[in-house]
Every structure is written in C-alpha cells, then in structure tokens.
PDB file of N, CA, C and O in Angstrom, chain B, residues numbered from 101:
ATOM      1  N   UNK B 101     -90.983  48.991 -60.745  1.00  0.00           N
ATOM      2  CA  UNK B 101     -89.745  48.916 -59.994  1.00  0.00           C
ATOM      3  C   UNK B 101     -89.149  47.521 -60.170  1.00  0.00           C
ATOM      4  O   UNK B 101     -89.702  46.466 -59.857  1.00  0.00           O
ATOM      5  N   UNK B 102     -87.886  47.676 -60.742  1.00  0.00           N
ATOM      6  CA  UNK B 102     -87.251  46.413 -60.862  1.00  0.00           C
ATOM      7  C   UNK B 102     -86.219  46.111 -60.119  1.00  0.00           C
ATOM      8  O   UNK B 102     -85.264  46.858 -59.912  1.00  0.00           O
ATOM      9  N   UNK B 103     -86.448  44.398 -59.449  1.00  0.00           N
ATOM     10  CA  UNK B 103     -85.586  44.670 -57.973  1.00  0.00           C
ATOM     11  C   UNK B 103     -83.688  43.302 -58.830  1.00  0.00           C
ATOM     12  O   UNK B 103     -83.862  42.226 -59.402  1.00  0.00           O
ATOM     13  N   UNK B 104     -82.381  43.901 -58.586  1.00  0.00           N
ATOM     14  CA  UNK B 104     -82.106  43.228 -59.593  1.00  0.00           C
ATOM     15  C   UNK B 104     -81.142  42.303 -59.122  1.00  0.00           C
ATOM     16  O   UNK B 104     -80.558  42.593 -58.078  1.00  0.00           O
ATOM     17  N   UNK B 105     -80.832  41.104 -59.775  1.00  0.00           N
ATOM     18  CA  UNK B 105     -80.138  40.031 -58.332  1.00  0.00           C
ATOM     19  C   UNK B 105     -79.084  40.338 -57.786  1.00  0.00           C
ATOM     20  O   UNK B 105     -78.515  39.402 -57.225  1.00  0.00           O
ATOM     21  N   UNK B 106     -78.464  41.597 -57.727  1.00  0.00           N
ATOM     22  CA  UNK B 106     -77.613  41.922 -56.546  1.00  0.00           C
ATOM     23  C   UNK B 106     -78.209  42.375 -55.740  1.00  0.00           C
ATOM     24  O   UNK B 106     -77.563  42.492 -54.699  1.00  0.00           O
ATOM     25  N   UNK B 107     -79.304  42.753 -55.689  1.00  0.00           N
ATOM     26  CA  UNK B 107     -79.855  43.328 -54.681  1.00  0.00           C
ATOM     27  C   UNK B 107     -81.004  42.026 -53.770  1.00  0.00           C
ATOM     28  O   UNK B 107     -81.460  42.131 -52.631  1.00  0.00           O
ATOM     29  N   UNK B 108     -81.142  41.232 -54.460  1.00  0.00           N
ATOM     30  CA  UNK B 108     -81.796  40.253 -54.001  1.00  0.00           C
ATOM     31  C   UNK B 108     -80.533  39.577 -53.473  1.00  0.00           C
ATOM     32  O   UNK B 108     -80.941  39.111 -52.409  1.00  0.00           O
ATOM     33  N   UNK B 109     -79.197  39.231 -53.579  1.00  0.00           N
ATOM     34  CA  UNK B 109     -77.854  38.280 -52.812  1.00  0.00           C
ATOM     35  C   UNK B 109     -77.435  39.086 -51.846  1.00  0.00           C
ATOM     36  O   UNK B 109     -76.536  38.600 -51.159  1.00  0.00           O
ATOM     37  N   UNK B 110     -77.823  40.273 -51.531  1.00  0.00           N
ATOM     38  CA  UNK B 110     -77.593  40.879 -50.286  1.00  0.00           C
ATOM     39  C   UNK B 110     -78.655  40.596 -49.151  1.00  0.00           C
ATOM     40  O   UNK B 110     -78.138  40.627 -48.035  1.00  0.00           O
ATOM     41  N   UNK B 111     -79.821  40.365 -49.155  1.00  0.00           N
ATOM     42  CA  UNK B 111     -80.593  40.069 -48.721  1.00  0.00           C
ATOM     43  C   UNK B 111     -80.130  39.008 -47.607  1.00  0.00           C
ATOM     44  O   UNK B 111     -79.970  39.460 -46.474  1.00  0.00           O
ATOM     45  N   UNK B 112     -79.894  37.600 -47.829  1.00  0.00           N
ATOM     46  CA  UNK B 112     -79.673  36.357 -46.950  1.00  0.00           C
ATOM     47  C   UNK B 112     -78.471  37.338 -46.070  1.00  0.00           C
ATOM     48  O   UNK B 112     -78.388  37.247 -44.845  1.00  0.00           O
ATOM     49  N   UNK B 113     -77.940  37.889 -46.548  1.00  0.00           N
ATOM     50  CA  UNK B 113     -76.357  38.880 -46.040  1.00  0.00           C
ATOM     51  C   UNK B 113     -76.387  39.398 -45.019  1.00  0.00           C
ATOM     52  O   UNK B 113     -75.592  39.344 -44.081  1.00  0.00           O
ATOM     53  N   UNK B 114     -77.587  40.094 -45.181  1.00  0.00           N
ATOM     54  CA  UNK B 114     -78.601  41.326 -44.247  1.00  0.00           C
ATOM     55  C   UNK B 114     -79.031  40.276 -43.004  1.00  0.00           C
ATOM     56  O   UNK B 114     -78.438  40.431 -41.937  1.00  0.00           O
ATOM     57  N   UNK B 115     -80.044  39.210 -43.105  1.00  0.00           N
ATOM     58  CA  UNK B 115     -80.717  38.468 -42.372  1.00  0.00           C
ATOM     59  C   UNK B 115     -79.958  38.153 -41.956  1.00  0.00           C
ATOM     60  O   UNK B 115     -80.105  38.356 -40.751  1.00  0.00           O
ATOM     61  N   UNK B 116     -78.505  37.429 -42.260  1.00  0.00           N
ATOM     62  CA  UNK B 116     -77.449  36.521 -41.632  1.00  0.00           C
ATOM     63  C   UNK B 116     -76.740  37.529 -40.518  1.00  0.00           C
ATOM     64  O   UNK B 116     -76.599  36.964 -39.433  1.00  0.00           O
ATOM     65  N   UNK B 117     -76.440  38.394 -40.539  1.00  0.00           N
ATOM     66  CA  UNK B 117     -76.188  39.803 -39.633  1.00  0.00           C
ATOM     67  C   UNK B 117     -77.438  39.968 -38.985  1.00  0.00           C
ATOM     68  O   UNK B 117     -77.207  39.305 -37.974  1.00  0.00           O
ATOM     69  N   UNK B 118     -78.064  40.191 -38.911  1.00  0.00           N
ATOM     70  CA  UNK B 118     -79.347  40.613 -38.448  1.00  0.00           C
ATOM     71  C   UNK B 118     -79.274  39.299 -36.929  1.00  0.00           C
ATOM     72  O   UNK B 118     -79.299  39.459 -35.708  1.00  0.00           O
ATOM     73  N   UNK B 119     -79.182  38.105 -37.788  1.00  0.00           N
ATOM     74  CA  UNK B 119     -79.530  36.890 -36.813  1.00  0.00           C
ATOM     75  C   UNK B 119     -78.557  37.010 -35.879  1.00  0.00           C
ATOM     76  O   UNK B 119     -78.870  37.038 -34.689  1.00  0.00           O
ATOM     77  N   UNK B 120     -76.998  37.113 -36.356  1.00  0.00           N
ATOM     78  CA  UNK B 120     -76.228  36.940 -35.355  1.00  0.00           C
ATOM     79  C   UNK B 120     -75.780  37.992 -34.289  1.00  0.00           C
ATOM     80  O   UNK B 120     -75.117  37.741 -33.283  1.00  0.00           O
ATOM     81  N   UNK B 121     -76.302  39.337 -34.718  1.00  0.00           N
ATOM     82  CA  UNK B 121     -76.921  40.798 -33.548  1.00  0.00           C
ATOM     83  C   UNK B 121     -78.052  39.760 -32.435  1.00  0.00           C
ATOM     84  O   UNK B 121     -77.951  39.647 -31.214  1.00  0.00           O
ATOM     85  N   UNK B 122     -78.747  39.324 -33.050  1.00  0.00           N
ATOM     86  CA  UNK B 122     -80.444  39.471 -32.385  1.00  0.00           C
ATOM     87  C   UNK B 122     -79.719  37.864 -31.428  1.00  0.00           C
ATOM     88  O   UNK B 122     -79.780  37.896 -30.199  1.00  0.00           O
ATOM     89  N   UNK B 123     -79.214  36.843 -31.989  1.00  0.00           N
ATOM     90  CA  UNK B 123     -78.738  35.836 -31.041  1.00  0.00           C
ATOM     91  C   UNK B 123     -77.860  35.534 -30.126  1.00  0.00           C
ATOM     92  O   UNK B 123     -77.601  34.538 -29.449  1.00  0.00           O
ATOM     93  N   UNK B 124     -77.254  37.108 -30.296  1.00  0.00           N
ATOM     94  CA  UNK B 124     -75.586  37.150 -29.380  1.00  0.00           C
ATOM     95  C   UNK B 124     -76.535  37.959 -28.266  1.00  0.00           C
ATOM     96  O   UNK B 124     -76.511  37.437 -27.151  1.00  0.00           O
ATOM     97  N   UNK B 125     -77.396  39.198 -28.399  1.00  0.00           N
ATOM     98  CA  UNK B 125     -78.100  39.763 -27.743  1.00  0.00           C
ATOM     99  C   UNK B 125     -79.231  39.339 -26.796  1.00  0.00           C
ATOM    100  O   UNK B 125     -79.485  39.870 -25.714  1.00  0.00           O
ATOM    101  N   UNK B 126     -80.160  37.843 -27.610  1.00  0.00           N
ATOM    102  CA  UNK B 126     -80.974  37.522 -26.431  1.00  0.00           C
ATOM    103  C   UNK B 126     -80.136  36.461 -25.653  1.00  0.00           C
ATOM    104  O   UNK B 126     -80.374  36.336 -24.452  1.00  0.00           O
ATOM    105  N   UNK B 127     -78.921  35.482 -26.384  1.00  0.00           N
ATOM    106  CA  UNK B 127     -78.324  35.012 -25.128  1.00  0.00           C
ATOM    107  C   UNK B 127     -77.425  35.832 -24.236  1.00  0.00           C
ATOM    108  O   UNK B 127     -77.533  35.366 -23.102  1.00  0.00           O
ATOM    109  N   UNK B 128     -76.637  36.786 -24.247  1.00  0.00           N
ATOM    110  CA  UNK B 128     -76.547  37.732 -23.441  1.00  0.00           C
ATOM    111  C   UNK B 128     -77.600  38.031 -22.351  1.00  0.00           C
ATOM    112  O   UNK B 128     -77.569  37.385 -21.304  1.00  0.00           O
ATOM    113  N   UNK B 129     -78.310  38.761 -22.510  1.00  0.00           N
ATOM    114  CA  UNK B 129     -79.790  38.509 -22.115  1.00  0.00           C
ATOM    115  C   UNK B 129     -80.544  37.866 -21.028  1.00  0.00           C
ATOM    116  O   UNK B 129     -81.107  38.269 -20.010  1.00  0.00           O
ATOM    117  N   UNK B 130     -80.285  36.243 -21.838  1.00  0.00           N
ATOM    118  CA  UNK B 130     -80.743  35.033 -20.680  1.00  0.00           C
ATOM    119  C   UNK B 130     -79.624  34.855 -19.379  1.00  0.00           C
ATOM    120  O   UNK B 130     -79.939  34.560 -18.226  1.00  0.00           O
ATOM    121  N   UNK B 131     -78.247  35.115 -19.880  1.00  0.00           N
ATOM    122  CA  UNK B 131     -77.353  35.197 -19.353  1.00  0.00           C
ATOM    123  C   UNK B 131     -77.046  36.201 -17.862  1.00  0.00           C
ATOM    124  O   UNK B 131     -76.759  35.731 -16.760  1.00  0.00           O
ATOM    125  N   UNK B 132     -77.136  37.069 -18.058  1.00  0.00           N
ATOM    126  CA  UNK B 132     -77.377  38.453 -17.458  1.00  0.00           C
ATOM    127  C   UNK B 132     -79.013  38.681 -16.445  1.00  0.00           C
ATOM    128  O   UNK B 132     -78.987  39.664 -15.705  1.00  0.00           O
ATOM    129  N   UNK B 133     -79.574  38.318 -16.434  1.00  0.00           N
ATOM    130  CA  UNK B 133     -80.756  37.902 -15.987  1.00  0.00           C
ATOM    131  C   UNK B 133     -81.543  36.858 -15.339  1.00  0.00           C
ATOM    132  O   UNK B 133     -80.789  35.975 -14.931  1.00  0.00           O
ATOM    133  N   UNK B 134     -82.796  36.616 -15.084  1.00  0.00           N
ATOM    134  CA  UNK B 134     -83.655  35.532 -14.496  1.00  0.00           C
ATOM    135  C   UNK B 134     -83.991  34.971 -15.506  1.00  0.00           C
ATOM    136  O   UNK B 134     -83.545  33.828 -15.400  1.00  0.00           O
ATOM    137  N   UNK B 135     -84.650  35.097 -16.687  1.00  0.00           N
ATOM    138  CA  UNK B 135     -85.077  35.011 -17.684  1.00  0.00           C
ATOM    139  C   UNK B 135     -84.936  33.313 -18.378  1.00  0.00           C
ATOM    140  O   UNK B 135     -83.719  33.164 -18.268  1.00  0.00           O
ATOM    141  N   UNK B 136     -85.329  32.323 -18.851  1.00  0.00           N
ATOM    142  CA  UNK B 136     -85.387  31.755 -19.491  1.00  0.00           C
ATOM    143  C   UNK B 136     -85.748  31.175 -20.776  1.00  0.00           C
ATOM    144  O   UNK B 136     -86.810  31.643 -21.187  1.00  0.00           O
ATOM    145  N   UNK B 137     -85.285  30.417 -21.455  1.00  0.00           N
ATOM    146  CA  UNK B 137     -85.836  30.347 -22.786  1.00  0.00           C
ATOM    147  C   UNK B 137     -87.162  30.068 -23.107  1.00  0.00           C
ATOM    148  O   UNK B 137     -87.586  30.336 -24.231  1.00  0.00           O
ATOM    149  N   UNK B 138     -87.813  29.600 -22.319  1.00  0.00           N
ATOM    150  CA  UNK B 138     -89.416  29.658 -22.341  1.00  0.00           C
ATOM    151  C   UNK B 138     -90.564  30.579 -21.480  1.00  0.00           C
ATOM    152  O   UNK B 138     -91.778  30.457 -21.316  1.00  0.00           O
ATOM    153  N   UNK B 139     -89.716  31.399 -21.094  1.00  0.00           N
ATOM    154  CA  UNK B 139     -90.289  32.989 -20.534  1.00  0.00           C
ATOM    155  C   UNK B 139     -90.690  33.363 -21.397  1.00  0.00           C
ATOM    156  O   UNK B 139     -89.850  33.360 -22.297  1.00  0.00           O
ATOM    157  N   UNK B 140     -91.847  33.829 -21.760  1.00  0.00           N
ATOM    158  CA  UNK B 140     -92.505  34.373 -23.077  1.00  0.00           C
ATOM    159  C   UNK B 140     -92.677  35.908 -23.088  1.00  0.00           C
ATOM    160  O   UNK B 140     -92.688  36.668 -24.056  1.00  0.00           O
ATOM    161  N   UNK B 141     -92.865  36.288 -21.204  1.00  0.00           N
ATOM    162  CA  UNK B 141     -92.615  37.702 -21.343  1.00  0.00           C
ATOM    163  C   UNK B 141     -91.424  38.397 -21.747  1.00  0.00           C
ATOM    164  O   UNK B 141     -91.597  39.523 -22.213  1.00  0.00           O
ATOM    165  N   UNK B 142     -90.012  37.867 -21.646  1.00  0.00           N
ATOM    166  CA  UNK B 142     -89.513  38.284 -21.183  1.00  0.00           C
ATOM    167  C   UNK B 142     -88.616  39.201 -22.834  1.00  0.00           C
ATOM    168  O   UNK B 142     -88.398  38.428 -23.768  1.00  0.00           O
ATOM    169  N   UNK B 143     -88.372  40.063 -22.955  1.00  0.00           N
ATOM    170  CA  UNK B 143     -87.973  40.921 -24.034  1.00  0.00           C
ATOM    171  C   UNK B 143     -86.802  39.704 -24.802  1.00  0.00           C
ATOM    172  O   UNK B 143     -86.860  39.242 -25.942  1.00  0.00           O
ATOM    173  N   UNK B 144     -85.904  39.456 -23.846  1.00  0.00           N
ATOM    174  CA  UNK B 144     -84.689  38.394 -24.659  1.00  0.00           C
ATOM    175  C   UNK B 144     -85.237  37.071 -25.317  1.00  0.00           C
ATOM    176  O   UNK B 144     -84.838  36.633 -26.396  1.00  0.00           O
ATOM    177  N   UNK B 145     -86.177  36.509 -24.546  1.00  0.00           N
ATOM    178  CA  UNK B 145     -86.717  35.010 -25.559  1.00  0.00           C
ATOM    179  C   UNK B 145     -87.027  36.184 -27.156  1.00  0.00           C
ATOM    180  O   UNK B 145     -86.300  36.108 -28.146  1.00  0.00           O
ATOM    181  N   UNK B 146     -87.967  36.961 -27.076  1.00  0.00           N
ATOM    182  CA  UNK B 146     -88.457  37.286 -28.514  1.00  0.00           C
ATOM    183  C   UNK B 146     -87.194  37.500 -29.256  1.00  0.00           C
ATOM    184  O   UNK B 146     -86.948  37.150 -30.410  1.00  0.00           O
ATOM    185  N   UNK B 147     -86.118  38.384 -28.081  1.00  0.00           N
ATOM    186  CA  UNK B 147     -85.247  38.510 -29.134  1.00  0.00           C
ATOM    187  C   UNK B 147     -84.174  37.701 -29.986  1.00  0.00           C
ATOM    188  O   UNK B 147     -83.549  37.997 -31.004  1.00  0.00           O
ATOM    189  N   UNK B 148     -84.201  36.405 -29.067  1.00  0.00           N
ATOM    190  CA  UNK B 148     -83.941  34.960 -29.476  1.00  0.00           C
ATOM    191  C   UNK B 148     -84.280  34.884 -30.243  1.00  0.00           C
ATOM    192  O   UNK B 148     -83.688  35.121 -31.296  1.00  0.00           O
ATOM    193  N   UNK B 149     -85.831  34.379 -30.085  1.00  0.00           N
ATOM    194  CA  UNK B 149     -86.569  33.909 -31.235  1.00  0.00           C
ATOM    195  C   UNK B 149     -86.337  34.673 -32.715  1.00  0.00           C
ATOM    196  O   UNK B 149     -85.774  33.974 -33.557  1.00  0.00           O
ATOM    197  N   UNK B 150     -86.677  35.906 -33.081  1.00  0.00           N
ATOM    198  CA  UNK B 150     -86.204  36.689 -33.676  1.00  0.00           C
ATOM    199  C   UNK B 150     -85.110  36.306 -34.822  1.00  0.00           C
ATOM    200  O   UNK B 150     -85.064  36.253 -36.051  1.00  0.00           O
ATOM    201  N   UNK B 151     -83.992  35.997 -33.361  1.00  0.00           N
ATOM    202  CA  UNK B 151     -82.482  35.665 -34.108  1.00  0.00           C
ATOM    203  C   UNK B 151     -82.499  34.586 -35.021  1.00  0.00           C
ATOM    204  O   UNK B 151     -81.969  34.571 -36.132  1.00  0.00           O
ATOM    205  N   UNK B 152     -83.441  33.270 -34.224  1.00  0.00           N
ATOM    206  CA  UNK B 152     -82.808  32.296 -35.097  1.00  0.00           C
ATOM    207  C   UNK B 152     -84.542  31.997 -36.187  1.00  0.00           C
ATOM    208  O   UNK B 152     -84.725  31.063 -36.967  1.00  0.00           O
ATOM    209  N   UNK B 153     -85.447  33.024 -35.883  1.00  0.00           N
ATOM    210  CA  UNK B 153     -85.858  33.275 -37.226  1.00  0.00           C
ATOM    211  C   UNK B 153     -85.387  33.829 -38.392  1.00  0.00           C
ATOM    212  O   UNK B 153     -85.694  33.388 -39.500  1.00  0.00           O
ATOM    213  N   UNK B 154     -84.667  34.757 -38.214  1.00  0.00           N
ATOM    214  CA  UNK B 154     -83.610  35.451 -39.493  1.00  0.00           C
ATOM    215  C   UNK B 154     -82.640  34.274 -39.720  1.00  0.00           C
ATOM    216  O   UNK B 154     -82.324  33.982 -40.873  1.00  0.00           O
ATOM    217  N   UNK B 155     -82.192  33.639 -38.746  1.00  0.00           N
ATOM    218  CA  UNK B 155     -81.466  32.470 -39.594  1.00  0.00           C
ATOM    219  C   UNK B 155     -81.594  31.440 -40.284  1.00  0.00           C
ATOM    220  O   UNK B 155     -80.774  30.944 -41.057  1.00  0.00           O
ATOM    221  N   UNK B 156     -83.022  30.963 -39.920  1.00  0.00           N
ATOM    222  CA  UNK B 156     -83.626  30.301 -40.804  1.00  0.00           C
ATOM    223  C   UNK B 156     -83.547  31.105 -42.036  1.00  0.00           C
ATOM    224  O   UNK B 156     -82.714  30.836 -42.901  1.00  0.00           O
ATOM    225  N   UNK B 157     -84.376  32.076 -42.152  1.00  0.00           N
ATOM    226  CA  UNK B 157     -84.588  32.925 -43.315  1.00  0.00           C
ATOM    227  C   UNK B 157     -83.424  33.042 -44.420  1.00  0.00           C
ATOM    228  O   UNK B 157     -83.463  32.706 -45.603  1.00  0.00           O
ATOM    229  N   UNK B 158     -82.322  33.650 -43.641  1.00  0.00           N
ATOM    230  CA  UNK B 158     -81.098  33.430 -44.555  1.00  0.00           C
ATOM    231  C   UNK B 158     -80.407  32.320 -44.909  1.00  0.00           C
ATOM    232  O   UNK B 158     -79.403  32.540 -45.587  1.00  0.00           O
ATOM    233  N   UNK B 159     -80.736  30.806 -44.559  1.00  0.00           N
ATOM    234  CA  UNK B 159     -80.300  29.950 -44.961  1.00  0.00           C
ATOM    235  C   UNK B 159     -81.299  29.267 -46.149  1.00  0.00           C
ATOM    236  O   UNK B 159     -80.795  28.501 -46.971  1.00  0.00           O
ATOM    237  N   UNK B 160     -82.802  29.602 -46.193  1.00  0.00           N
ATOM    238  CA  UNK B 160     -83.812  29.405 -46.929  1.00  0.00           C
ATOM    239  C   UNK B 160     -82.899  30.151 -48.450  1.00  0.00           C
ATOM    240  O   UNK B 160     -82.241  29.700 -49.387  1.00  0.00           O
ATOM    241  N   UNK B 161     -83.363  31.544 -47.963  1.00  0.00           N
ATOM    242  CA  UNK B 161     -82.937  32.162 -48.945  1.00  0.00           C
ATOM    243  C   UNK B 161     -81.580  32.111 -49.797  1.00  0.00           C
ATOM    244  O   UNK B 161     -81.408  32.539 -50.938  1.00  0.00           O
ATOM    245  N   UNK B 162     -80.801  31.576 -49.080  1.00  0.00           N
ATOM    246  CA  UNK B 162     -79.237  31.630 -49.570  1.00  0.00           C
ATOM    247  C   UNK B 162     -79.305  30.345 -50.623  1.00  0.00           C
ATOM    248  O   UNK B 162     -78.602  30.191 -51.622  1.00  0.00           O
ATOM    249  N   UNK B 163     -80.435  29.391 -50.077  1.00  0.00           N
ATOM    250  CA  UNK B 163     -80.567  28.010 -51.256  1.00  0.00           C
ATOM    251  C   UNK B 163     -80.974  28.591 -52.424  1.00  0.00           C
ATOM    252  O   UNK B 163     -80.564  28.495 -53.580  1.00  0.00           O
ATOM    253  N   UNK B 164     -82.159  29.422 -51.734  1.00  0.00           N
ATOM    254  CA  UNK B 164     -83.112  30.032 -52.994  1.00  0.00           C
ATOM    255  C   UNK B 164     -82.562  30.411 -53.762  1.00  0.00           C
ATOM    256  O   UNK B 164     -82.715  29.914 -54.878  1.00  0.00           O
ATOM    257  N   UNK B 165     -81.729  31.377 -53.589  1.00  0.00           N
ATOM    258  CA  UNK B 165     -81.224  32.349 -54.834  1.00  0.00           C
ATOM    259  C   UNK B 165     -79.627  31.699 -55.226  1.00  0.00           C
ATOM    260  O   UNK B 165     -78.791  32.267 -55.929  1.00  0.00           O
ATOM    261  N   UNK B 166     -79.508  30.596 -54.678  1.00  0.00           N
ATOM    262  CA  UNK B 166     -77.786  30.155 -55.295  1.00  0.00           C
ATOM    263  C   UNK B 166     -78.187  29.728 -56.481  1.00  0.00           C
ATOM    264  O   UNK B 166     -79.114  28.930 -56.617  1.00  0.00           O
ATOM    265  N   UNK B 167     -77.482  30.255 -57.491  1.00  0.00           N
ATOM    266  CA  UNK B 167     -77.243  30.154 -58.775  1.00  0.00           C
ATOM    267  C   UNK B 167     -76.045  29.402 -59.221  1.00  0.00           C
ATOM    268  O   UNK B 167     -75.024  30.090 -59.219  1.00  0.00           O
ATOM    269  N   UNK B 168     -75.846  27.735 -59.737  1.00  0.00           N
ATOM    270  CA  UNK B 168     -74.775  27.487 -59.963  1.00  0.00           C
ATOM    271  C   UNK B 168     -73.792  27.788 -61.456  1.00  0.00           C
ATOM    272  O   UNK B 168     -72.621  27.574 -61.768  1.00  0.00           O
ATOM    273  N   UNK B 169     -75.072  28.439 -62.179  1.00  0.00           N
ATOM    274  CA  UNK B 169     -74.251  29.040 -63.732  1.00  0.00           C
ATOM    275  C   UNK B 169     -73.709  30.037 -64.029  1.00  0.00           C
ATOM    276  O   UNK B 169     -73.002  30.168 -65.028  1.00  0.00           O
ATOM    277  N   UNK B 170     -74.032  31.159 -62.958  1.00  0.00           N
ATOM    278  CA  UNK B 170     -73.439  32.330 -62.313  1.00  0.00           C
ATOM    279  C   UNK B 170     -71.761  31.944 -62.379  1.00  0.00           C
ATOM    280  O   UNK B 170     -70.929  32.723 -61.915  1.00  0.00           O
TER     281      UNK B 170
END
C-alpha cells in the first residue's frame, strides 16, 4: 500500500480541524461548568488536552512535510 503526498498534506489539515473542534469544545466546557483546567476528572480538561495535542501535531507535521521545490 502506497500512501501518496496528497494524502499525507491532508493530514496536518485533518489534525488542524480536529484541534480547533476539540479546543472550542473543552473551553466551552470549562466555561459552562465547575470544571477547571487542572481537573483531571473532568471530560473537558481531556478534551482540551486532546485539542492542543492535535495542534501540536499539525504544526509538527505541517514543517515536516513542507516542501519548498514543490
């Protein structure tokens, strides 16, 4: 199976969406609630966390795969 670089430049695309669902949602969340950012039970920190793990991810990746000869 060959994976081919359009399908790898959608990727950071995906995560970058992904992050900004999952970070609009757990601050909503903290917002709307008791909850704080170092509540570990609480469903919205993970889903924080979550968020601005995919954003890391897609900013990793978006270095990774920028191609400037493209």
């Amino acid at each position: 199976m060959t994976v081919t670089r359009d399908a790898l430049e959608r990727v950071p695309l995906l995560c970058r969406s992904l992050a900004f669902i999952l970070l609009a949602v757990g601050f909503v969340g903290f917002l709307t609630t008791d909850a704080t950012i170092l509540d570990t039970g609480s469903v919205f920190t993970i889903v924080f966390g979550l968020g601005v793990a995919a954003a890391i991810v897609s900013i990793y990746l978006g270095i990774l795969l920028h191609d400037p000869d493209a």
